[in-house]
N, C-alpha and C positions, 0 to 999 in steps of 0.2 A: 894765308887766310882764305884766299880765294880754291886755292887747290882743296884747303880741306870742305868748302862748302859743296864744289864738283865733286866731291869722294862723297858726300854722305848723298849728291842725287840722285849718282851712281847706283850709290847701295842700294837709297828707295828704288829705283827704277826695276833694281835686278830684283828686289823681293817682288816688287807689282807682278813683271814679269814670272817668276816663280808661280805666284798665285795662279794666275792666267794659266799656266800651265798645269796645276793642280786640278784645279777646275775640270778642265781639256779631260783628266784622264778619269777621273768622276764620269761627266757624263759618257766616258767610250767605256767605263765600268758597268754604268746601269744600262745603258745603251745593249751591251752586250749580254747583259743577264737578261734582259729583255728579249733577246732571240731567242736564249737559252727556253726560258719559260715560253716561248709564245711556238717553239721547236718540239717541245714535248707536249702542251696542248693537242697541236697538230698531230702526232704522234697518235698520244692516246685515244683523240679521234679518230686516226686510221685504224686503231687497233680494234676500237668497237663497232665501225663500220664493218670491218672484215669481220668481225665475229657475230653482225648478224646479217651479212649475206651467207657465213656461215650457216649459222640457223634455215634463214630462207634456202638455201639450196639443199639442206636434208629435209624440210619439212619437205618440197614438192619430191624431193627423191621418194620420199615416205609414203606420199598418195598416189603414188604409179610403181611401185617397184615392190612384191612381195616376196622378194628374193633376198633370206634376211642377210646372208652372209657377202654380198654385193653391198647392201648397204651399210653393213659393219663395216667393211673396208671405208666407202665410201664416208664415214662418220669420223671414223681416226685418221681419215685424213684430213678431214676439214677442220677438225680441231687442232691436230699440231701445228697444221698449216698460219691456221686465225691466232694460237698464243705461240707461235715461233719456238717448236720446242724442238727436239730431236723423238723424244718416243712418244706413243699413244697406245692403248689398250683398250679391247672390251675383255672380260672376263667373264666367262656364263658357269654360272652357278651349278652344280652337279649335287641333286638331289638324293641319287642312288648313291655316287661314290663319295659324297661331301667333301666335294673338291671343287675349287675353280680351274675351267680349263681356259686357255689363250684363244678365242674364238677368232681376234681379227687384230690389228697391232701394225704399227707403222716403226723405223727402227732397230728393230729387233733381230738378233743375226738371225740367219735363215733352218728353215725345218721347225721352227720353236713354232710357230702359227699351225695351231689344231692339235699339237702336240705337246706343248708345256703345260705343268699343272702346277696349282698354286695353293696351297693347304690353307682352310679356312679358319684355322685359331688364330685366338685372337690379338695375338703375338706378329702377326704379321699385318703391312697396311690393309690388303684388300680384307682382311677377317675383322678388323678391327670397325674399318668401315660400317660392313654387313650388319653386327654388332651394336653398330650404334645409330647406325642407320641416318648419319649424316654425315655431310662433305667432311672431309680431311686434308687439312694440306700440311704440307712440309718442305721445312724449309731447310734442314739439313740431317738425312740420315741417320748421317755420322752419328750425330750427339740427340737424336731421337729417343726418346724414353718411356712414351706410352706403348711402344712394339718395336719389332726389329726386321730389318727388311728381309723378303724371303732372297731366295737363292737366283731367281732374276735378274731380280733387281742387285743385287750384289755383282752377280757377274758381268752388268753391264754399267759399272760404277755410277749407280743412279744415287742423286744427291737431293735433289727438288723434286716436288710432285703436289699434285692434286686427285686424290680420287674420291669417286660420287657412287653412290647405290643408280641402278639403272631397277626399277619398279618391273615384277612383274604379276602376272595375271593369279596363280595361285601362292606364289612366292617371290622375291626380289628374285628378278632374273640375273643380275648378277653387276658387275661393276666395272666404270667408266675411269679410268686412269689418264692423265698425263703425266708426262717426267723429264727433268733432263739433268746431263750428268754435269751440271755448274752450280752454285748455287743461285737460287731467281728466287725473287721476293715475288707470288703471285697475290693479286688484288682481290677482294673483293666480287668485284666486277669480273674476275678470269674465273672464280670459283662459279657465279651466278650463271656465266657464260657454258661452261663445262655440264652442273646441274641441267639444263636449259637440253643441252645435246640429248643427256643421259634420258631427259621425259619424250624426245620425240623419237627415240628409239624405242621407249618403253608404249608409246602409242601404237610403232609400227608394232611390235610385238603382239600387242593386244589385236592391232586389226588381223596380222597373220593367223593368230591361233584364232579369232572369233571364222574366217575364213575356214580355220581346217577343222572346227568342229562344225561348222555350218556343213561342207561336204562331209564329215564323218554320220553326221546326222542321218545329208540324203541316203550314205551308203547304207546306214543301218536299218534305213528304211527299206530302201530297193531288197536287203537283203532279207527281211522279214516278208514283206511281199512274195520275194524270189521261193522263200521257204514254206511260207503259207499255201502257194499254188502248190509249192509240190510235193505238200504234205499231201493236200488233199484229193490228187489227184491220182494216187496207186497206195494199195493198201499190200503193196509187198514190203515186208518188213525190211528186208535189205536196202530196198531204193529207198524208202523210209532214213533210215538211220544212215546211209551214204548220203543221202540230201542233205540232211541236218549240218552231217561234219564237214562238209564240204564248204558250206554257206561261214557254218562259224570259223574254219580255218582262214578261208578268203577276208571275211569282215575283220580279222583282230592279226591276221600274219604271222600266223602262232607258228611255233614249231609245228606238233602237232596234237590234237584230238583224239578222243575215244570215247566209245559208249560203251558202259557196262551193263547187264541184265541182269538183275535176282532168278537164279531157278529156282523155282518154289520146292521141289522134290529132295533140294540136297542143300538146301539156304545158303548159296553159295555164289559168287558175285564172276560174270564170266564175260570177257571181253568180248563183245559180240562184232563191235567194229570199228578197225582205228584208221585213220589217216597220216598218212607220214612217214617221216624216215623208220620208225620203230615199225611199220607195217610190211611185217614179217610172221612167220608160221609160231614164231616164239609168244609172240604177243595177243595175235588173233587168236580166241580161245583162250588162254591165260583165264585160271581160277584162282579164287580169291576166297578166304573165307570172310564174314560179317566183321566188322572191327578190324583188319588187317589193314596198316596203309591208311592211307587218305582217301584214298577211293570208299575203302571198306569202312572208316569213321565215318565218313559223309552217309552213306550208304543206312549207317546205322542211326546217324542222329536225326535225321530226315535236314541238317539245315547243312546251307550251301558257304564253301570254306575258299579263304583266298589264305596262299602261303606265299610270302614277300620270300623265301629263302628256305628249299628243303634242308641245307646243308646242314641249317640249326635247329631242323623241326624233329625232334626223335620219333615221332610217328609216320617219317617218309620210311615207308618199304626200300630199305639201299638193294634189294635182286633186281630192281627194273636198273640199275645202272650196270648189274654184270650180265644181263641178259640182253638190253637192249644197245647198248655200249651210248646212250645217251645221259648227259653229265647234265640232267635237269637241274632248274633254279627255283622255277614260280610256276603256281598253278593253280587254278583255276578248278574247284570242283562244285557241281551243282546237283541236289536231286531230283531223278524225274519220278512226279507224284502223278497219281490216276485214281483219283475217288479217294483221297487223302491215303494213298498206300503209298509205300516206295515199291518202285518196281526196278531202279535200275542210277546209274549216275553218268551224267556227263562231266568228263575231263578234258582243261586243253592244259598244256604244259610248252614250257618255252624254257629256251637256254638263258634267258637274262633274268638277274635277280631286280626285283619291283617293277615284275613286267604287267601288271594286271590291279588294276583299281575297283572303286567301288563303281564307278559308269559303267564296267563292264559287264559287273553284275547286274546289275540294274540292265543292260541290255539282256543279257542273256537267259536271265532267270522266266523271262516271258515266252522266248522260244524254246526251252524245255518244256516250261506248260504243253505248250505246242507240241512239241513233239515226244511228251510222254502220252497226252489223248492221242498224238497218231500211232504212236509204238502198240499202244493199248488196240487200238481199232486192227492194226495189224496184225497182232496176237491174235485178236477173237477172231479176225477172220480166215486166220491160218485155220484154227480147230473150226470153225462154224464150214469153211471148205474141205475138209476129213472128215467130213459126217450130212454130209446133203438133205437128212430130212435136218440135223437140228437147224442149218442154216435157211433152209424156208419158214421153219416156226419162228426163227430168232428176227430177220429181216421181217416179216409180217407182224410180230409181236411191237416190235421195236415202231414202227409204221404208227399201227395201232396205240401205241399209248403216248405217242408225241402227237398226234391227233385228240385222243382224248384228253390229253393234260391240256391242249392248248383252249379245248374245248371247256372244258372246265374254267379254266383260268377267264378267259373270255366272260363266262357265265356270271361269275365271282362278279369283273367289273360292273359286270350289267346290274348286277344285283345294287351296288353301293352305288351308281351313278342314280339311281331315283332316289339317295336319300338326300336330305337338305341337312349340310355341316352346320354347327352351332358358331365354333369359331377354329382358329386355328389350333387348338391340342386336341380337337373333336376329328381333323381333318388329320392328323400326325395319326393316332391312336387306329383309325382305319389304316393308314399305310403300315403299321404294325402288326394289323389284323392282315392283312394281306401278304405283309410277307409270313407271316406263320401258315397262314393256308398252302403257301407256295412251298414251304420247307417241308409242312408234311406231305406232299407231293412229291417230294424230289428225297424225301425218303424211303418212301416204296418203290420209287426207281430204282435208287442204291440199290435195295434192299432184291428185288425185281433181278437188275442188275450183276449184282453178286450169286446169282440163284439161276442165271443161266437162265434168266426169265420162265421156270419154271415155276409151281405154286407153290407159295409160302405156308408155314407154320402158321395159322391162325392166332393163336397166342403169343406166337415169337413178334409178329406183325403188330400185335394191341399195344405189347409193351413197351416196343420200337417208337410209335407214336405218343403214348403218352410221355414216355419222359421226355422225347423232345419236345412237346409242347407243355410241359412242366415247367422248361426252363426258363420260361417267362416269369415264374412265381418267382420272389425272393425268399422264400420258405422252400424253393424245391426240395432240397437234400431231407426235408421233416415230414414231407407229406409220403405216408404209406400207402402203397399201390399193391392188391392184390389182385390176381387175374386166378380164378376157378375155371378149368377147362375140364373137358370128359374126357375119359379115359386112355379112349383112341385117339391117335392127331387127326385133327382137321385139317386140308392142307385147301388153301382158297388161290382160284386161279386169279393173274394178274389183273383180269376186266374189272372183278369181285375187288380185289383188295384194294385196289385205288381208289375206290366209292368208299369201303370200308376206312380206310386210312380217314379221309376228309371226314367223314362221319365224326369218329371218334375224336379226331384233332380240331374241330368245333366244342365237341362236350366237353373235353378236357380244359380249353380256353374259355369255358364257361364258368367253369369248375373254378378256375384262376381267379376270377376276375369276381365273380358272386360267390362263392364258397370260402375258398383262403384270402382274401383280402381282410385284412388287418387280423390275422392270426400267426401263430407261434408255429399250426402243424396241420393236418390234416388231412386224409382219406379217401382213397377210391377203392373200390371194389368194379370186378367185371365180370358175371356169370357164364360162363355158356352153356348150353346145352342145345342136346341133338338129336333130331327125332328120326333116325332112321328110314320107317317107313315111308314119310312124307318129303323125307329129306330136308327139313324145315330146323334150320338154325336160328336160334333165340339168345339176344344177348341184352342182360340186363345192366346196366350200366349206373353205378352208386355212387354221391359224394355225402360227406356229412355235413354240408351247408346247411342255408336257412331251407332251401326244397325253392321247387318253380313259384314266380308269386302268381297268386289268383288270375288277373288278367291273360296270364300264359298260361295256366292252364283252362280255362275260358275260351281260348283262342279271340281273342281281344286284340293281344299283341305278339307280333311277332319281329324279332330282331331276324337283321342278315345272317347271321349266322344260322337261326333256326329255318329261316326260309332257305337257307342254301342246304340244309339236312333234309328238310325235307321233302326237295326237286331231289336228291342226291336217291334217298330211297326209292321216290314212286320210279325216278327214271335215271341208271341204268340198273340198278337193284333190283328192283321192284319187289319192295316189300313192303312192311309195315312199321308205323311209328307211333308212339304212345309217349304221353307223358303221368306221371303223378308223383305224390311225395308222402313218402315212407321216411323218418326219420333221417330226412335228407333229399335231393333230389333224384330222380331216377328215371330213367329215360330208358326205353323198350323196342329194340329191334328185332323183326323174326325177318328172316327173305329164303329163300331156296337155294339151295349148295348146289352149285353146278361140279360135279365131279370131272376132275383131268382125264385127260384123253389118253389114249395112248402114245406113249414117245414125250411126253410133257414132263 
């Protein structure tokens, strides 16, 4: 009895025990998962500590170092480094070739950096990326099914990865990878971390390229300058067009340049001067006819052409490849205009396809301006030096009416500075008025101009004016203009026809303005006649308006316009001025014909 009561205190004692022991290994259970959890806290704390000292040390890399490929390296390192991977990647984006190329990479066997290329469809991660234009990750290749890994990635049995779009300035500059070849579950927070890289590269990027077009700028500058002085400074047509192409080979690093000229005598386009490897006896001189080539299209359509790829443009002339043994891509052609003529085309050409954009035009197209007025000023003064008396009338002529034009012009403001605006469409409608005074001025110069500042057609001159200041009216194309001339030509010297021009280019805007205003059509007439003995020119000048009103002819009122007619007559003319109305208004010029000299 008593044995068995020791037997069962036994028992309790050893369950107690038991318990006790149970217990024991409980709390060394939670105890331990307790490190566990408090071990990987710590962990993922270090993880995202190191991933933004990571940050922090590209960002300052970022505002001291524009050395982008220094800091590519320097970026795939700090990120394999911060998520413990084996590989990292930039990929920059290839616009021309639509490819990604391996820019910088950590990993990866050797020679593949700057040399690996990575095809952007969308079958592949980085295309797919691009694509969607947000982070991607992965977590096993293998069994991947929105794309398939490219041939990299395959050959360095890459299993895990995260890739991010890296932003750039005209286009995504291209993409930020990590990988390693185990499978890794990444977070979140490794994605965000990555992202995060990818922006402060795409920052540096922006500052470097805001840097190279800041200097492309000053270049373009300097080089415009550079070209202005030395346009202006020799009017030998060689140093001329050797300036030009020199200036634009230096500014764009072209292969190379040339200028083409129109020879008016055979309409035929003729290399006058190239720069570059093609600058040989084959090329210099080289004819062309109008339409042939690119050069010869440009030539003919007056507008200026960019070709991303002769290869595929059927209008490349392929002789300049068996002539010049250069295997062109892109180029660049521009017309040069002189008094809205073409005279001639600038080309530059380069061996890489999509070497030339629209910035370049946009630069370029100003210094042809440039240097088709200086090619122009070179021409004239080739011939105006082969003939020494034209070249003392032409210089003294030239003198002479950029004096009187400014004179005039001057006159004009004085005129409308005593009057008092009503309101602002009173004050526009004068700047309207003025530019019309200035444009038929700067037609007789053409006109001048083209005529070897010799004197004009008198009729040819009337004409010339009125329709340009016709084109004010919205009627113009209806209103019938006849000009009655005598039988002989009148030819009026340049002093005469720029009075004349403003004369007529006032009545005609008169005409506009009180005549055809709020009409369907309407009518000019211009008489002349010529009195020989007296040498006394009379030109009657007719609209079928309402006629002058009363107070005008009263001399009552007088607008700027007629006040400027009629300084215009008494002084440099000196003639006479009438008004009355005849079934319309009609305005009465006589003055004295100064006949041309000899040699004029």
């Amino acid at each position: 009895m008593k044995n068995n009561v020791s037997d069962k205190l036994i028992d309790v004692f050893c369950i107690e025990n038991d318990s006790i022991a149970d217990n024991g290994i409980v709390d060394n259970a939670i105890s331990h998962n307790a490190n566990i959890e408090c071990g990987r806290a710590e962990q993922a704390l270090q993880i995202q500590v190191n991933q933004q000292r990571a940050v922090a040390q590209l960002s300052q890399h970022a505002l001291v170092n524009i050395n982008l490929t220094t800091l590519f390296q320097e970026a795939v390192t700090l990120v394999a480094r911060a998520l413990d991977v084996e590989y990292c990647k930039i990929l920059e984006y290839s616009a021309e070739d639509n490819v990604f190329l391996l820019r910088a990479g950590v990993g990866w066997k050797p020679g593949l950096i700057g040399q690996a290329r990575v095809g952007i469809e969308k079958d592949s991660q980085a295309g797919y990326t691009l694509l969607i234009n947000e982070p991607v990750i992965v977590y096993d290749l293998r069994t991947e099914t929105r794309f398939h890994g490219p041939q990299l990635l395959l050959d360095h049995n890459i299993i895990s990865g995260i890739s991010v779009v890296i932003p750039g300035v005209e286009h995504p500059f291209g993409i930020l990878g990590v990988h390693t070849s185990h499978l890794h579950e990444f977070t979140p927070a490794d994605v965000r971390f990555v992202q995060v890289m990818a922006n402060v590269l795409a920052q540096a990027i922006e500052h470097v390229w805001a840097n190279k077009m800041l200097t492309r700028r000053n270049r373009e500058l300097e080089m415009l300058n550079r070209a202005s002085q030395a346009l202006v400074s020799t009017l030998n047509l060689d140093e001329v067009l050797a300036t030009v192409l020199e200036e634009v080979r230096r500014l764009l690093n072209v292969v190379a340049c040339s200028i083409w000229l129109i020879e008016p005598t055979t309409d035929e386009l003729v290399c006058r001067q190239v720069v570059g490897p093609a600058q040989n006896d084959l090329v210099l001189g080289w004819r062309l006819p109008l339409g042939q080539g690119l050069v010869g299209q440009v030539a003919l359509s007056g507008q200026s052409l960019i070709v991303s790829d002769v290869h595929t443009d059927p209008r490349h002339y392929r002789g300049i490849v068996e002539k010049t043994g250069l295997d062109l891509r892109s180029i660049l052609s521009i017309p040069l205009k002189a008094k809205n003529d073409i005279t001639g085309v600038l080309q530059v050409v380069d061996d890489q396809a999509a070497r030339f954009r629209v910035t370049d035009l946009t630069l370029l197209e100003p210094l042809a301006a440039t240097a088709a007025m200086a090619i122009e000023n070179a021409k004239l003064f080739e011939q105006v030096r082969r003939d020494a008396l034209a070249q003392e009338m032409l210089l003294h002529e030239v003198n002479h009416r950029v004096k009187n034009n400014l004179t005039s012009i001057i006159g004009i403001l004085a005129l409308e500075l005593r009057r008092t605006y009503q309101d602002d469409a009173d004050f526009k409608a004068t700047l309207r008025d003025l530019r019309d005074r200035i444009q038929g001025m700067t037609i007789v110069h053409n006109l001048l101009s083209e005529a070897h500042w010799s004197p004009l057609l008198l009729d040819k001159l009337l004409i010339e004016i009125i329709r340009a200041a016709l084109n004010s009216s919205p009627i113009c194309h209806k209103i019938k203009v006849q000009v009655n001339s005598p039988e002989v030509p009148l030819h009026i010297i340049p002093q005469q026809a720029t009075s004349l021009a403003l004369i007529i280019n006032e009545l005609t805007i008169n005409s506009v303005k009180h005549a055809f205003t709020g009409r369907d059509h309407g009518y000019l007439q211009i008489d002349i006649s010529y009195h020989p003995e007296t040498r006394r020119i009379t030109l009657h000048y007719k609209d079928d308006g309402p006629g002058w009103p009363l107070e005008v002819l009263q001399g009552k009122y007088q607008s700027t316009g007629l006040r400027l007619v009629r300084m215009t007559v008494r002084s440099p003319l000196r003639g006479k001025f009438t008004l009355h109305n005849e079934n319309g208004a009609i305005a009465t010029l006589t003055f004295t014909h100064v006949p041309a000299q000899i040699g004029e």
